[in-house]
N, C-alpha and C positions, 0 to 999 in steps of 0.2 A: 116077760119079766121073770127073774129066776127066784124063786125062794130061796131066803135067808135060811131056812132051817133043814130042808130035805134034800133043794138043791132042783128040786122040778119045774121044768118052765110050763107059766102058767099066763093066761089073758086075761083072767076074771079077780074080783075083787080078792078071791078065796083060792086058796093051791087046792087046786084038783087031789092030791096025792096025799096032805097032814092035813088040809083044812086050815091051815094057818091063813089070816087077813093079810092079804099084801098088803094094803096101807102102811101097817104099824112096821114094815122091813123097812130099814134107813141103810144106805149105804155105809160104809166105816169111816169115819173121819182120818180125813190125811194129817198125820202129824205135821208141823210146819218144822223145817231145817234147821235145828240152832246155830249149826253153824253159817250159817248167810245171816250176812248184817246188811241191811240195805243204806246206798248210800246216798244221803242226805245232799242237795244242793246248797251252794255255797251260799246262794241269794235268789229267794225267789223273787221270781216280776212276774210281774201283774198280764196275765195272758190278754193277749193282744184279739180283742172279737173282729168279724168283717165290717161289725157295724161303728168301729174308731179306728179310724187309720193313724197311721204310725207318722207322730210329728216329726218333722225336721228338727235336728237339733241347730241351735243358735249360740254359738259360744257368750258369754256373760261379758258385758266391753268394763273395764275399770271404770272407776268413776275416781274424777281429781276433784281436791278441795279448788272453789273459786278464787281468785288473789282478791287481799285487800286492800284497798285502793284508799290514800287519802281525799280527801275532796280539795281541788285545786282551789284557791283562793286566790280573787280576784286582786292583783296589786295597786294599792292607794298612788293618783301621783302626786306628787309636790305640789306644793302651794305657787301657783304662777309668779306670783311677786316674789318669790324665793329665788327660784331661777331667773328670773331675770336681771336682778338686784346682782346677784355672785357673778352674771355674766356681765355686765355692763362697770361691775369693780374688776374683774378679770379685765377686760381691755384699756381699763385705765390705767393700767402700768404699761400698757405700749401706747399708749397715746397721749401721751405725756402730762396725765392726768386730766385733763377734757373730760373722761367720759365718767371721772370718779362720784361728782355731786349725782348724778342720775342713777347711779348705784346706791349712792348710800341713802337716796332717797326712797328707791324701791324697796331697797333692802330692809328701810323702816317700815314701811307699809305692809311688807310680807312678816314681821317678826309677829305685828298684830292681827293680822288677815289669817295667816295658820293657825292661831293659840284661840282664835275666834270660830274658825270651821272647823277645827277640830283636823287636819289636812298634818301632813310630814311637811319638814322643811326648814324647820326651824333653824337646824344647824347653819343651812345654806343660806339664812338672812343672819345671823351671826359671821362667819366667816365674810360675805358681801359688806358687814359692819365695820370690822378692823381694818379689810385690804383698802376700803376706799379713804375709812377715817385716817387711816397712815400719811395715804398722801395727799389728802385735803390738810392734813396739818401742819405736813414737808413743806407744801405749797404755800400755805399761810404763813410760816414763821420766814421763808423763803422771801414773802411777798412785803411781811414788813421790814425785814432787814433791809432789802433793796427799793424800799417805794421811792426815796428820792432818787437813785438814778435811772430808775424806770420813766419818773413824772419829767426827769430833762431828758431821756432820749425821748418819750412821746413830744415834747414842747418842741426838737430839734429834726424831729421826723426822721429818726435815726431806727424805727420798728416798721419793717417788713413782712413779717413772718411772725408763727408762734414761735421758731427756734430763733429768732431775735430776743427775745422775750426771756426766753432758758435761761440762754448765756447773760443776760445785764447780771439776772437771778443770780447763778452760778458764780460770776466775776464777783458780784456784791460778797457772797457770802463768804469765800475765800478771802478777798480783802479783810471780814468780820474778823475772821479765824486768826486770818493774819496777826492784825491787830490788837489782837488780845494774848498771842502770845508775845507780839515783841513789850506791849505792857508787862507781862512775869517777870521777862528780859528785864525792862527796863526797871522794875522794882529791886534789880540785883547791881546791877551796874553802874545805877546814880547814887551808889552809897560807899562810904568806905566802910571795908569790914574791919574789927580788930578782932583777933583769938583772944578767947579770955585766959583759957590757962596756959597761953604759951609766949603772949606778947606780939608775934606776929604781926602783920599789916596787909592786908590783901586791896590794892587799889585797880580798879576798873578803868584804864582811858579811851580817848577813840582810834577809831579803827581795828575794833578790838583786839586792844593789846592791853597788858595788864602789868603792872608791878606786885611782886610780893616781897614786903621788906621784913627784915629777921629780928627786927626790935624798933617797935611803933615808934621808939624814942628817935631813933636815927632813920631818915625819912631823904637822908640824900648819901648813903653807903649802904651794902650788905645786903643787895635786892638782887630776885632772879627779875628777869624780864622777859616778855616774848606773846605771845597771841592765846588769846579764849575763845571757846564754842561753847553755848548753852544750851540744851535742847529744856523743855519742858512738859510736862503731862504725859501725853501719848508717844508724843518722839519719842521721849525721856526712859519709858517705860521699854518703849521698843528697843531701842540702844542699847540699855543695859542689860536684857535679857539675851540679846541678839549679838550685835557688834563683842559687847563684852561679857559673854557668856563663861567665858573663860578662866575670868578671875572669880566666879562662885556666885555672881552676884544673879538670884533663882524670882522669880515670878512669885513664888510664897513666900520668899523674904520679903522682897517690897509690899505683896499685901499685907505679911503680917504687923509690919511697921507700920501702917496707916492704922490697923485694926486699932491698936492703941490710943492714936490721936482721934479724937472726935471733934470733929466737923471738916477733915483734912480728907481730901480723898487725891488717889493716885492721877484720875486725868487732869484734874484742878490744879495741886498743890504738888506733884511730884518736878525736882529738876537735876538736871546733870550736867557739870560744870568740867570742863576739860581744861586743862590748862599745858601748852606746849612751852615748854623753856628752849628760851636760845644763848639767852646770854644769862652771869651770873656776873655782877660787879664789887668786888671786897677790895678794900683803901683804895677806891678811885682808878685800880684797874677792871676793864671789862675782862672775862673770859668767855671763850662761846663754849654753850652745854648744850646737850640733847638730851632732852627728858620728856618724861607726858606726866602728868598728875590726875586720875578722874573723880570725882566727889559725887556723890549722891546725896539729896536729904528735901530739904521742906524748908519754908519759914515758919517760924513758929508765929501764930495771928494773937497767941495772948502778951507773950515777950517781944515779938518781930525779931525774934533770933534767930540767923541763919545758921541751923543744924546739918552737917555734912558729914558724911561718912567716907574715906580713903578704901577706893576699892581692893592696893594692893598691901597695905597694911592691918586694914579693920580697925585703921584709927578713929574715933570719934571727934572732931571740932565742933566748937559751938564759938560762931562769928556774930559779936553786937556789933553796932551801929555807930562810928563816931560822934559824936555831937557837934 
């Protein structure tokens, strides 16, 4: 070891040479570098020993939201007598009402049997209600119009079939209809009419043909003559809206002229009188004319005033009654 202070290499505790203790000689301290900066890691990790091996990496998997589900709900079904009531009125308008009572009888039992269990259906004993009562009632008012010619074809063994049966039905009720317009008819045509504010004569004969004379007083000169058609109610309605749509005469005219009269309605109380002129007779000579005249109007039921209206004019007549 060399001493610090003489510079003589020595073994012992003590320099041979100054006597100086070697212990107390320190080497010089080495300045550190200022200029070296040491350079810092970016990220330390966790040093890996032999005794923990090095895991596998596992990438991380996403996780999704679950979806959210309604709860499916079990569907109620109909009330049996529901369905079956609407089905058994359903085939009774093809079976020529046969199957209608057994509907409408279902269709009772189900309106109460639902509203009782508490069950859907209702609607479907409602609708089973009307379709069957419709023609349980067609059939009925059908059945009394027609009962006596029904009771002499069964006494003549003239019924074969249910469609025997239809047509007596059917034939009856037509006749009815019939019947009750040529009565309107005949309420017009068994009368003579007079104008009031014009003097006029409007006479009805057979085969319908008609006279209209030009002053009630003279009843055998000064008349047209020639053929009438009457329609009434529905015809009536349909003609004039239709045939003679032309001359103005509107489906809201004629209702609004009933709206006025009360207790007068258009199928009832509406008629339309046509009148064809052929001839025309002044001082006992005939001349031949071509004309048409159409009239619309009502009888009045408080007066029995036959009120007319001239389609191509917009004249108003009011035709009494001779006595």
């Amino acid at each position: 070891m060399r001493c610090p202070f003489c510079g003589a290499e020595n073994e012992g505790k003590f320099c041979s040479n100054c006597g100086t203790k070697m212990q107390q000689a320190q080497e010089p301290v080495q300045q550190p570098d200022e200029s070296y900066v040491p350079i810092m890691p970016a990220q330390q990790s966790t040093p890996i020993t032999p005794s923990q091996p090095e895991e596998e990496y596992v990438p991380i998997q996403p996780s999704y939201a679950m979806p959210i589900t309604q709860p499916v709900q079990k569907r109620v079904k109909s009330d049996g007598w529901c369905q079956t009531g609407l089905i058994f009125s359903i085939a009774g308008w093809f079976c020529m009402g046969i199957l209608s009572p057994i509907g409408f009888i279902c269709s009772l039992i189900g309106l109460f049997t639902s509203a009782h269990n508490h069950k859907p259906g209702r609607g479907k004993a409602i609708a089973g209600l009307i379709l069957s009562g419709i023609i349980i009632f067609s059939l009925g008012t059908m059945l009394a119009i027609s009962w006596g010619d029904l009771k002499s074809a069964i006494e003549n063994s003239e019924i074969s079939s249910p469609i025997d049966i239809l047509n007596i039905m059917d034939e009856a009720a037509e006749n009815k209809s019939n019947s009750l317009e040529k009565k309107k008819v005949k309420a017009i045509t068994d009368k003579t009419w007079i104008e009031k504010s014009r003097g006029t004569c409007l006479v009805f004969g057979d085969g319908n043909s008609f006279k209209y004379y030009q002053n009630r007083l003279v009843m055998d000169d000064n008349y047209y003559s020639g053929t009438y058609t009457i329609y009434t109610g529905t015809d009536a309605y349909n003609k004039l809206t239709g045939t003679y749509k032309r001359y103005g005469v509107t489906k809201k005219k004629l209702n609004d002229m009933f709206k006025k009269e009360n207790g007068l309605t258009v199928r009832d109380d509406l008629v339309c009188i046509i009148l064809q002129y052929k001839t025309f007779t002044s001082e006992g000579k005939e001349k031949a004319t071509v004309n048409q005249t159409i009239y619309y109007g009502y009888i009045d039921k408080k007066t029995n005033e036959l009120l007319l209206i001239n389609v191509m004019d917009r004249n108003d007549y009011a035709f009494t009654a001779k006595a």
